[in-house]
N, C-alpha and C positions, 0 to 999 in steps of 0.2 A: 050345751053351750056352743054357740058358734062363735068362735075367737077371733073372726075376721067381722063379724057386728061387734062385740066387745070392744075391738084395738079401736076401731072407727068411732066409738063413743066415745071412750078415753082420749083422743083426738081430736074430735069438737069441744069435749071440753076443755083442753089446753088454750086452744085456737078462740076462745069465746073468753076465757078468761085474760090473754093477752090484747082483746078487741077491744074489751071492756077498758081497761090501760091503757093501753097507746091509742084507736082511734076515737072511745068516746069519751074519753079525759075523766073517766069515772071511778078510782082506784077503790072506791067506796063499796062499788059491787061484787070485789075480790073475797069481800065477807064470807058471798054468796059460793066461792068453789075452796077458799081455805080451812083447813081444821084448824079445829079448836088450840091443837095441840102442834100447829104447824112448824117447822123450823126452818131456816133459809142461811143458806152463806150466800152471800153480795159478793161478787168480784171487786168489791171498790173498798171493804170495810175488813176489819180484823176480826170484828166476833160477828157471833153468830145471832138472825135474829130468833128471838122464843116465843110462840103464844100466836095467834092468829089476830092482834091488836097492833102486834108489834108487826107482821110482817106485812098487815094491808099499811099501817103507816110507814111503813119505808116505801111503798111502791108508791104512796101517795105525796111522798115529799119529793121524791123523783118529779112525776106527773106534776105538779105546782111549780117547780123551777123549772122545769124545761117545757120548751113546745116540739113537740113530734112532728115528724114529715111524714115518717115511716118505718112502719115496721116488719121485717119478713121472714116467717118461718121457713128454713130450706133442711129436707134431706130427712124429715120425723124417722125415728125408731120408735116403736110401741112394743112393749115383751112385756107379757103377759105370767104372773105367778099365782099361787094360792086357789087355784082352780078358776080363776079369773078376778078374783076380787084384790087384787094388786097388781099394780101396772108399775113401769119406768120406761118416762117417755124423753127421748134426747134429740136434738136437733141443734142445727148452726142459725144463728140469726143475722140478719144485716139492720141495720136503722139508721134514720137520719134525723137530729134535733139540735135545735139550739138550745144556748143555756149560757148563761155568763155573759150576753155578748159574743157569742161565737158561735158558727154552724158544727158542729161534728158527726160525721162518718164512718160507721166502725159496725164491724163483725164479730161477735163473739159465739159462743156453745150454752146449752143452756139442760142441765136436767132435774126434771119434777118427777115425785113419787106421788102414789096417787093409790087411795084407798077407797075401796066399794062400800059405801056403810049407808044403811036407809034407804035405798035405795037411788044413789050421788054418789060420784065422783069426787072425792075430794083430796086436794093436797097436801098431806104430809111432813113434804121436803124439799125445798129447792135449794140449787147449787147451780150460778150462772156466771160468767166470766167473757171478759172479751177475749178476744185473742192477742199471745202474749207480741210483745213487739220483736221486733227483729235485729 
């Protein structure tokens, strides 16, 4: 196993599943990289979402009220477990969207777990949040 092809797959697939959301307004194709059995904490919400129906519909009820300007991964970590078939990948994001009538501008952290199975990438676990205010 070369670990430095591995992280870099684990990587586009992040970056391909965030593309698919923010720039082709597509939350539909999140299908396509979340598990079945996937689970997510939202920075915004109290519980947790369960099941990979639930967690492409929250990114798609997002995606329907808001218009994006932009999205930007900064700073990936990739660390690699299980002889490579488990990943956790953390980064800080910046974005810019409207929603409500309003523009907003904001930075937050964002970390997905991500399982090798059939031969795909898939996620697991997300846990994302902006950054806390000051």
């Amino acid at each position: 196993m070369d670990e430095s092809i591995v992280k870099e797959d684990v990587w586009q697939t992040v970056q391909a599943l965030n593309r698919a959301w923010t720039e082709e307004g597509n939350a539909d194709k999140l299908n396509d990289y979340f598990h079945k059995e996937m689970v997510a904490i939202p920075g915004n919400g109290r519980n947790r979402l369960e099941g990979q129906d639930a967690c492409v519909a929250g990114w798609k009820s997002f995606v329907e009220a808001a218009k994006i300007h932009s999205f930007k991964e900064i700073d990936p970590k990739v660390q690699l477990y299980g002889n490579g078939k488990f990943a956790v990948v953390t980064y800080y994001y910046e974005t810019s969207f409207d929603m409500g009538g309003q523009t907003f501008a904001e930075g937050g952290r964002d970390m997905f777990v991500l399982v090798h199975e059939n031969g795909k990438w898939r996620v697991v676990a997300d846990h994302f949040s902006s950054y806390p205010r000051q």
